[in-house]
C-alpha positions as CSV (number, residue, x, y, z in Angstrom):
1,X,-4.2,5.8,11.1
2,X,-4.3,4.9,14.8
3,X,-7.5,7.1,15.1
4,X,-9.3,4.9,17.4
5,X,-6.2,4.6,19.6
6,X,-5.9,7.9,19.2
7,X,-9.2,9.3,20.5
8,X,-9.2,7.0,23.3
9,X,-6.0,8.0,24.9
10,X,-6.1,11.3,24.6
11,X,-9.5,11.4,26.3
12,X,-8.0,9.1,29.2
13,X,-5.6,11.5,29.4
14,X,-7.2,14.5,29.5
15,X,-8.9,14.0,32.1
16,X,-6.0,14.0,34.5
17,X,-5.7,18.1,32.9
18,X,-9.1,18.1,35.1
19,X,-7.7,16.1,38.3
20,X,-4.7,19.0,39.0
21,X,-2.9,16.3,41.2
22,X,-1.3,13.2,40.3
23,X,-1.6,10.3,43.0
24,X,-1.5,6.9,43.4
25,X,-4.9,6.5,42.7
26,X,-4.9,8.1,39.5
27,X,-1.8,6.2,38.1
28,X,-3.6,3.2,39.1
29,X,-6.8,4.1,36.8
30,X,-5.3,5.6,34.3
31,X,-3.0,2.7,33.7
32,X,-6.5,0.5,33.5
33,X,-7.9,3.0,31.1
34,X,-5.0,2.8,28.9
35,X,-5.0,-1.4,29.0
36,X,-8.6,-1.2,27.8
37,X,-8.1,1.2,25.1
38,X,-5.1,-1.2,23.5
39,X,-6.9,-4.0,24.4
40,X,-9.9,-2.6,22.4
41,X,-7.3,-1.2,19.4
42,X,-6.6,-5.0,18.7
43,X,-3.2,-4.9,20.5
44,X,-2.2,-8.7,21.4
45,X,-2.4,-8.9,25.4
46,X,1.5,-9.8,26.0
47,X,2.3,-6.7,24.3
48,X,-0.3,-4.7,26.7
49,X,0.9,-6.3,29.9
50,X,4.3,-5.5,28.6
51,X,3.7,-1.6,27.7
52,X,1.4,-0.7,30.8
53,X,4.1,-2.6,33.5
54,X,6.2,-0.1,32.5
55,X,4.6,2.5,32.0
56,X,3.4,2.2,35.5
57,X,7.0,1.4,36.4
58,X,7.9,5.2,35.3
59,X,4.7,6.9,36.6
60,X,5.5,5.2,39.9
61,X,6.9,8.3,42.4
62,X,7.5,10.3,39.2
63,X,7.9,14.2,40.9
64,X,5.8,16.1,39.7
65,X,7.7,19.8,38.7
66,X,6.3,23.2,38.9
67,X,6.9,24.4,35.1
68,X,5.0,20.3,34.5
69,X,1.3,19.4,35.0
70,X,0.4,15.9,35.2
71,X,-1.2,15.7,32.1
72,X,2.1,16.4,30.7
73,X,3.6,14.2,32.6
74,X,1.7,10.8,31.4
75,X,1.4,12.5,28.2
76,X,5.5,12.3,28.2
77,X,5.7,9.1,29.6
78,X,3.0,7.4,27.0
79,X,5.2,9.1,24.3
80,X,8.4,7.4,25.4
81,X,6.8,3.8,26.0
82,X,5.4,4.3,22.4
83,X,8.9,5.2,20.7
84,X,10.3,2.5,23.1
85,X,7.8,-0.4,21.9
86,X,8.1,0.7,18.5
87,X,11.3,0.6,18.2
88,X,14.5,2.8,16.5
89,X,14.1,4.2,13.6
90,X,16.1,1.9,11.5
91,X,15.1,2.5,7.3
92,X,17.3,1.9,4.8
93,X,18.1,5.2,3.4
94,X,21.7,4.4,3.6
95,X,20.8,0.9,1.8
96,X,23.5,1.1,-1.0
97,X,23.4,-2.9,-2.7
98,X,21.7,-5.9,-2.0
99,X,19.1,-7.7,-2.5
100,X,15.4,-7.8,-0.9
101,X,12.9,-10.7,-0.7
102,X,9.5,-9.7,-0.5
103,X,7.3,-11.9,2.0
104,X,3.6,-12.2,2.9
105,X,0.1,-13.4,2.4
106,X,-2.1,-13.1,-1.0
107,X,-4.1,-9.7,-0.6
108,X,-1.8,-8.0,1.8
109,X,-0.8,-5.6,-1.1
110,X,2.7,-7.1,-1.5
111,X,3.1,-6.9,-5.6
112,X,2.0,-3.1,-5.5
113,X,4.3,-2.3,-2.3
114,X,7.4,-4.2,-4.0
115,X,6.8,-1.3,-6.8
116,X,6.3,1.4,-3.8
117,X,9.8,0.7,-2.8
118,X,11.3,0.2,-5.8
119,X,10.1,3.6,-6.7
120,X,11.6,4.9,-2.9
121,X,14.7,3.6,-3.6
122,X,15.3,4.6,-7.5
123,X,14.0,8.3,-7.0
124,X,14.5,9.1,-3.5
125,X,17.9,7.4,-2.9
126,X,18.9,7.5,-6.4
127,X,19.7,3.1,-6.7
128,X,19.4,1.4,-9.9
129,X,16.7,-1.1,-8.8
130,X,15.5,-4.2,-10.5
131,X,12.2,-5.9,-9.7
132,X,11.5,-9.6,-10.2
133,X,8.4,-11.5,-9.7
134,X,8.5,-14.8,-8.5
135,X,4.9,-15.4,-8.5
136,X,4.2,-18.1,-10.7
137,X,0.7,-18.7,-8.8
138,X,-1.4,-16.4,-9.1
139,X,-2.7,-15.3,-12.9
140,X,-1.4,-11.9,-14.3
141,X,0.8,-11.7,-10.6
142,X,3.5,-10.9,-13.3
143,X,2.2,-8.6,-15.6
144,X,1.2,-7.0,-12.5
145,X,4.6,-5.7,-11.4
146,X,5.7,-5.4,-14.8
147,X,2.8,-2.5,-15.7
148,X,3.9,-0.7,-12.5
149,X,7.4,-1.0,-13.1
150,X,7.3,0.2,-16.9
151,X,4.3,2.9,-15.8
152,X,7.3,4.1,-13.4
153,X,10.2,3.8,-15.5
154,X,11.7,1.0,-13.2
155,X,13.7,-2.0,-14.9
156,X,11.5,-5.1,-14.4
157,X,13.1,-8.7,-15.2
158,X,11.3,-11.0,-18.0
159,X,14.2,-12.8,-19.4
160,X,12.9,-16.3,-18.2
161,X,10.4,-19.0,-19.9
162,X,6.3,-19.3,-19.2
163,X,7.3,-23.1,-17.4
164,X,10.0,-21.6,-15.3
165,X,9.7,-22.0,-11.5
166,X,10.3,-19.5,-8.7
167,X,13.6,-20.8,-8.2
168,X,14.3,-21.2,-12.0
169,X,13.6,-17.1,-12.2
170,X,15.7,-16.4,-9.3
171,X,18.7,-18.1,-10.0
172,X,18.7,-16.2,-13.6
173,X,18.2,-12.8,-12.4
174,X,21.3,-13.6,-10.2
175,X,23.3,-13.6,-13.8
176,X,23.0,-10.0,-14.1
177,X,22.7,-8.8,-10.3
178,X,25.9,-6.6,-11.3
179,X,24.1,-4.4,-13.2
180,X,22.2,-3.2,-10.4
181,X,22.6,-1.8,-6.5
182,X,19.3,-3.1,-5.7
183,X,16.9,-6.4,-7.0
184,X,13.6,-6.8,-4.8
185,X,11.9,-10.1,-5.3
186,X,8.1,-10.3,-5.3
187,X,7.4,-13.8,-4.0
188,X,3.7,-15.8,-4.3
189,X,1.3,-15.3,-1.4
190,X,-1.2,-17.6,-0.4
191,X,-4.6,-17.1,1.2
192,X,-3.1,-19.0,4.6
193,X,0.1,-19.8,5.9
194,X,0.9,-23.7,4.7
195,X,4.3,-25.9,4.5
196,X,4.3,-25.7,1.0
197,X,4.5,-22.0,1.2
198,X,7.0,-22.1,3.6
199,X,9.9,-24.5,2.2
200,X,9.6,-22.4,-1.2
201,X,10.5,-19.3,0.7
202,X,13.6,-21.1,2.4
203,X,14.3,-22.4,-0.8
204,X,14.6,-18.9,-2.4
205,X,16.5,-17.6,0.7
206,X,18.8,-20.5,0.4
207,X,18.8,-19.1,-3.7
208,X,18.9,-15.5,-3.5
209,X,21.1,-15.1,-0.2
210,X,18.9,-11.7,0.2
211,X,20.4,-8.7,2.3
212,X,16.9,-8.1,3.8
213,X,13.5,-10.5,3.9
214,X,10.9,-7.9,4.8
215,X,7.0,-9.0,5.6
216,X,4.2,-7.3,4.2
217,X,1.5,-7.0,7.0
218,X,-2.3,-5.2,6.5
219,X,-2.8,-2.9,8.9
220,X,-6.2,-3.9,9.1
221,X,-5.5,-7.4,10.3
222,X,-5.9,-7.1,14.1
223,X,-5.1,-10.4,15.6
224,X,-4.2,-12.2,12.5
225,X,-0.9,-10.1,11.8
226,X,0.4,-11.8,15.3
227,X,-0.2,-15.3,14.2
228,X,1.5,-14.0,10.4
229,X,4.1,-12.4,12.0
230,X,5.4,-15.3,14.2
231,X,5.4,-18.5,11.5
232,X,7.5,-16.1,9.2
233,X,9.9,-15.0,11.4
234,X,10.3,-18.7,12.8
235,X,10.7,-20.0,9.3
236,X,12.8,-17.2,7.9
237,X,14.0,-14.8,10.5
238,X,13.0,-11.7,9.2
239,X,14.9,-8.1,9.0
240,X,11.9,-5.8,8.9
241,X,8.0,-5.5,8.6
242,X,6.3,-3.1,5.9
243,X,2.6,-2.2,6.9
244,X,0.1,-1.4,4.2
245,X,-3.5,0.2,4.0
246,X,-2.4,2.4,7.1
247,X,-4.6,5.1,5.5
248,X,-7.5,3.3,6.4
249,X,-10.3,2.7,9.8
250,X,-7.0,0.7,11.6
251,X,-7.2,0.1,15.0
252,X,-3.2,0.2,14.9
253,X,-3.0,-2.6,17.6
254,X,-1.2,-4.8,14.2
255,X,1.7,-2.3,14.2
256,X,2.2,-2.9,17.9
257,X,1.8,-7.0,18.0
258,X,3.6,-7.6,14.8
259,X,6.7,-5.6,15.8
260,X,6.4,-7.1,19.7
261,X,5.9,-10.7,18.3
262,X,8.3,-10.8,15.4
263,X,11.4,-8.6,17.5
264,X,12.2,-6.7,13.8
265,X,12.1,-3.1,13.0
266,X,8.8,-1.9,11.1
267,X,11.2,-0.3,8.2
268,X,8.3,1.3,5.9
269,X,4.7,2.2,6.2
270,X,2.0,2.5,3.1
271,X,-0.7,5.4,3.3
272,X,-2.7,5.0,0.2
273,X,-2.9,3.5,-3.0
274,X,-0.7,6.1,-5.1
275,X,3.0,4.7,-6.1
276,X,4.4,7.5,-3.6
277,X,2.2,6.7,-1.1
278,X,4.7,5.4,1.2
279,X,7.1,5.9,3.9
280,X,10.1,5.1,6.0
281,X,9.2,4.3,9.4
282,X,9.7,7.1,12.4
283,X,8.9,5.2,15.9
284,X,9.1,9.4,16.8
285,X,6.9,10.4,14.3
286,X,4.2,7.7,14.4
287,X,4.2,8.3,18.4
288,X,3.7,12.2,17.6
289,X,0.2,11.1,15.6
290,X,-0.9,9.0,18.1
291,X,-1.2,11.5,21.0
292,X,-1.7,14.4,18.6
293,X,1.9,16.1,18.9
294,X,1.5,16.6,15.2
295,X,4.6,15.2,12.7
296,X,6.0,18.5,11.8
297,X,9.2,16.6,10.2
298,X,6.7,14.8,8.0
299,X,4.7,18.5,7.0
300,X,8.0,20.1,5.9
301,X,9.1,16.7,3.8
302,X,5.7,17.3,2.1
303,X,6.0,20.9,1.2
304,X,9.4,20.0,0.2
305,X,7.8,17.6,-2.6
306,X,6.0,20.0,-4.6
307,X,6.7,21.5,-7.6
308,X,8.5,24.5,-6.4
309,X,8.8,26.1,-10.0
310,X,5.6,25.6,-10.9
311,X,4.3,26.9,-7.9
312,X,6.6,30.1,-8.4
313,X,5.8,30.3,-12.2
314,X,2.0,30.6,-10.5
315,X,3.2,33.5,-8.5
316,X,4.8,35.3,-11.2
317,X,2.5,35.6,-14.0
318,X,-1.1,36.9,-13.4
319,X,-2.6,34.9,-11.0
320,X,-6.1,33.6,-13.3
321,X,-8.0,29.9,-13.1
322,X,-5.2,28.4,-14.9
323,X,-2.8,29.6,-12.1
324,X,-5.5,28.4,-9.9
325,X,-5.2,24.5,-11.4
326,X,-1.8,24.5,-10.5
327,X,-2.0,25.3,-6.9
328,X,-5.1,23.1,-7.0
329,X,-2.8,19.7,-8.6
330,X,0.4,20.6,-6.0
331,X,-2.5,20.6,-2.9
332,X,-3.8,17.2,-4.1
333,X,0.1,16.0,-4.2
334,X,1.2,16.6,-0.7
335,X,-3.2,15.1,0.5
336,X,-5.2,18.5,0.6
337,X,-5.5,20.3,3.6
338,X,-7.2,17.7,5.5
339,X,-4.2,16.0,5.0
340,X,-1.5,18.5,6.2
341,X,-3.8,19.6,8.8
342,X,-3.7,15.9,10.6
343,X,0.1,16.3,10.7
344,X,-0.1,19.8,12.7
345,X,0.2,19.5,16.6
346,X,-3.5,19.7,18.5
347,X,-5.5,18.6,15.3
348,X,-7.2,15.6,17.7
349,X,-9.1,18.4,19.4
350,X,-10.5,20.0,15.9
351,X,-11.2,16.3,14.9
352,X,-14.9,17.0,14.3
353,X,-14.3,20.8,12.3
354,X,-11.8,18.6,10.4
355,X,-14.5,16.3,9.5
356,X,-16.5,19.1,8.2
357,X,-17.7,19.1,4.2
358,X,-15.5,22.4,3.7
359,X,-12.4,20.3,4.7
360,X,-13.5,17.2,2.3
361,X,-10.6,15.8,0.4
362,X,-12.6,15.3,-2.7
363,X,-13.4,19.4,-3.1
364,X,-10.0,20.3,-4.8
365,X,-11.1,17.0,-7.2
366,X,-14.2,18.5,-7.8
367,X,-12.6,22.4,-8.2
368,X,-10.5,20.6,-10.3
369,X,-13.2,18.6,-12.8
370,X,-15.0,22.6,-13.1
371,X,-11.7,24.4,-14.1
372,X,-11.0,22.3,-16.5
373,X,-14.7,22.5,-17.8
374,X,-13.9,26.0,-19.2
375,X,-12.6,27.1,-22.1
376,X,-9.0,28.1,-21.8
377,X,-10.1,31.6,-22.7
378,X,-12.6,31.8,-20.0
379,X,-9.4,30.2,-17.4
380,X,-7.8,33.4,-18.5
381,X,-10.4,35.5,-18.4
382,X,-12.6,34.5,-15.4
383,X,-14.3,37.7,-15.4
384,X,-16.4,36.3,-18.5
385,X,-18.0,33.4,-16.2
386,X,-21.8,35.1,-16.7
387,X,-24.7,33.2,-15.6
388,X,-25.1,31.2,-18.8
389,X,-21.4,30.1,-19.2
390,X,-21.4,28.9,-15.5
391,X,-24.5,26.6,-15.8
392,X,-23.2,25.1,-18.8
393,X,-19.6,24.7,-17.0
394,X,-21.5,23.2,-14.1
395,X,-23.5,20.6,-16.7
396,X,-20.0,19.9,-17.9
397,X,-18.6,18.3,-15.3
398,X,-21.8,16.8,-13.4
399,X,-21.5,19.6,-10.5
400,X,-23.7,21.9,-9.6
401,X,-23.9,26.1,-10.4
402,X,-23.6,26.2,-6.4
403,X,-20.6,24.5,-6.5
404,X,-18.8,26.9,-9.5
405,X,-20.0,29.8,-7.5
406,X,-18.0,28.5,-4.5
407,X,-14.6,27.9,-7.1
408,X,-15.2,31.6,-8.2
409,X,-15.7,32.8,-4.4
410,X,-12.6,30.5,-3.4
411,X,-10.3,32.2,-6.4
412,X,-11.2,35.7,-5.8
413,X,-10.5,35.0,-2.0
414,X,-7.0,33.6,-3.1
415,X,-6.2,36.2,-5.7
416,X,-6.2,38.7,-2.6
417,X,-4.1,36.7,-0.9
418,X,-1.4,36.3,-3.8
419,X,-1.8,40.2,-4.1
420,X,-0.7,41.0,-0.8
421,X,1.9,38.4,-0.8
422,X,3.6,39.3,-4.1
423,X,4.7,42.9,-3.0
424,X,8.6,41.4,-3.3
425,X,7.9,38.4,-5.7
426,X,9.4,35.8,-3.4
427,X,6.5,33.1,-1.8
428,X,6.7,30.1,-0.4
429,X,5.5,26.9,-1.0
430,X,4.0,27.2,2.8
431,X,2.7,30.9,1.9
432,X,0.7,29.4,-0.7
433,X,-1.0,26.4,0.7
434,X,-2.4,28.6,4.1
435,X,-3.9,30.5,1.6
């Protein structure tokens, strides 16, 4: 997410580490520097005139203290014009009843982040939540949302005929909107933006009377989300964007444009394909990744998900393979360690070690597929793993001996670890993931 951006202005930046003065001259360049970069991350150009007028307007005869150098210094002021352009963070964690229609075009992920948020809501905020799909368009749109709302135990509504319209569905769930705090409508994208499109959503407002209309926006988009952004919110003055696929090579320049062009809060932000796999927006936290200030607010929420009595079950039994594929299934939960690593402050500068094979978010999948290629005896027992047994293991799971040999290495490198850590029984969750 945003690692283009990313790169770019913390190289910019840098080099003003290098200058050890900060004059005129410099502000003047950098400033240029930076317009180029957004520019070049797909950012539309009001929004870049905007941003770099003032940020030049706070650079202008900023003092330079002592205890400050001046890469701080822009550094500081890049943050704040970030948080400032992005907005408060404004989420609905205090969303107690209402109702939310669901907006966007076909293939911008909209039916799988209507189940995202349901899920958000129903576990995280403890609502009763009721999804509804009012896509009548697009073939198995319905049964879409209803397998990821029965595959996550979330009410789903079906109490309408096959020749029902949109409207037809909404106006029946509306008989038993009592029963729930929260209903989020799935409406029928289309592959452009078109009248038709338009009057049924108005029409459904008009219906529905929803507490919050929320676009779905592709990260990826670039340009396109500013054109998206703007016919929406003139048709149906939106309350908040959600931005999918934000897990992917984005430029990040949608984020900015969207939010600029459509004047709404970006309330949520999707970061892989995975039901949990998304998040309420932090205008603080997103500026944090950008300039590599880490998210150290988003690390702790992440060891605060796992499994914290299974990880101290691991701890306080003998500490064998099978201990080893639970510590290995909590890591893939919270996104491996390349994962927690790109939230810790001065990653950017790692980038390339990060990038490395050892840090590869498919190993604890593939230390994974070889565990569970043993017998449960040999799990227990990992002292039995002779040559023979580990060639047929590796033949087992398609990986190679090498590859078992470096699980075994791994494990006896982490059973040291637990050793010297279990002296008073008491480990954290944090203890066990720096191994």
């Amino acid at each position: 997410m945003f690692s283009n951006l990313s790169d770019k202005l913390l190289s910019i930046i840098r080099k003003i580490g290098r200058r050890g003065i900060l004059t005129e001259g410099i502000v003047n360049s950098t400033i240029e520097e930076i317009r180029i970069s957004l520019l070049d991350a797909d950012v539309a150009l009001p929004v870049v005139k905007d941003f770099t007028a003032k940020l030049k307007e706070k650079l202008a005869g900023q003092k330079i203290l002592n205890s400050i150098t001046p890469e701080q210094t822009v550094l500081k002021a890049v943050y704040d014009e970030f948080v400032a352009f992005l907005g408060r963070s404004d989420n609905d964690s205090s969303f107690r009843r209402g109702k939310i229609l669901m907006l966007g075009l076909q293939g911008t992920g909209k039916t799988t982040t209507s189940a995202k948020l349901a899920n958000l809501f129903q576990n995280k905020f403890k609502r009763k939540v009721l999804l509804v799909s009012l896509d009548t368009y697009r073939p198995a749109a319905i049964e879409q949302l209803k397998v990821l709302a029965n595959n996550n135990s979330i009410d789903f509504f079906d109490d309408f005929l096959p020749g029902d319209t949109p409207i037809d569905i909404a106006k029946k769930s509306l008989s038993i909107q009592d029963k729930y705090d929260i209903i989020i409508y799935d409406t029928a994208g289309r592959l452009h933006i078109d009248e038709s499109m338009m009057d049924e959503v108005i029409s459904l407002k008009r219906v529905i009377q929803p507490n919050e209309l929320l676009l779905v926006v592709d990260g990826m988009m670039g340009q396109d989300a500013v054109n998206m952004a703007r016919s929406f919110n003139d048709a149906t003055k939106l309350t908040g964007l959600i931005f999918t696929r934000m897990d992917g090579d984005s430029k990040g320049g949608a984020v900015l444009s969207a939010k600029y062009v459509a004047n709404c809060q970006i309330k949520y932000i999707c970061t892989g394909e995975k039901i949990s796999d998304i998040e309420e927006f932090d205008p603080k936290r997103i500026a944090s990744r950008i300039l590599d200030r880490g998210d150290m607010p988003g690390l702790m929420e992440k060891t605060r998900s796992l499994d914290q009595a299974s990880l101290q079950k691991t701890v306080d039994n003998k500490f064998d393979l099978e201990s080893m594929e639970a510590y290995l299934e909590q890591l893939i939960k919270i996104g491996g360690l390349h994962g927690l690593m790109k939230l810790m402050p001065g990653m950017g500068k790692l980038k390339a070690q990060l990038d490395r094979p050892a840090f590869s978010e498919k190993i604890p999948f593939r230390q994974l597929a070889i565990i569970r290629a043993m017998t449960k005896e040999e799990r227990r027992n990992p002292q039995m793993l002779n040559a023979s047994r580990r060639r047929r293991i590796a033949k087992g799971c398609a990986q190679e001996v090498v590859d078992v040999n470096r699980l075994i290495k791994d494990f006896e490198m982490l059973k040291r670890v637990m050793s010297k850590k279990l002296a008073n029984k008491k480990v954290s969750a944090m203890d066990l993931l720096r191994r």
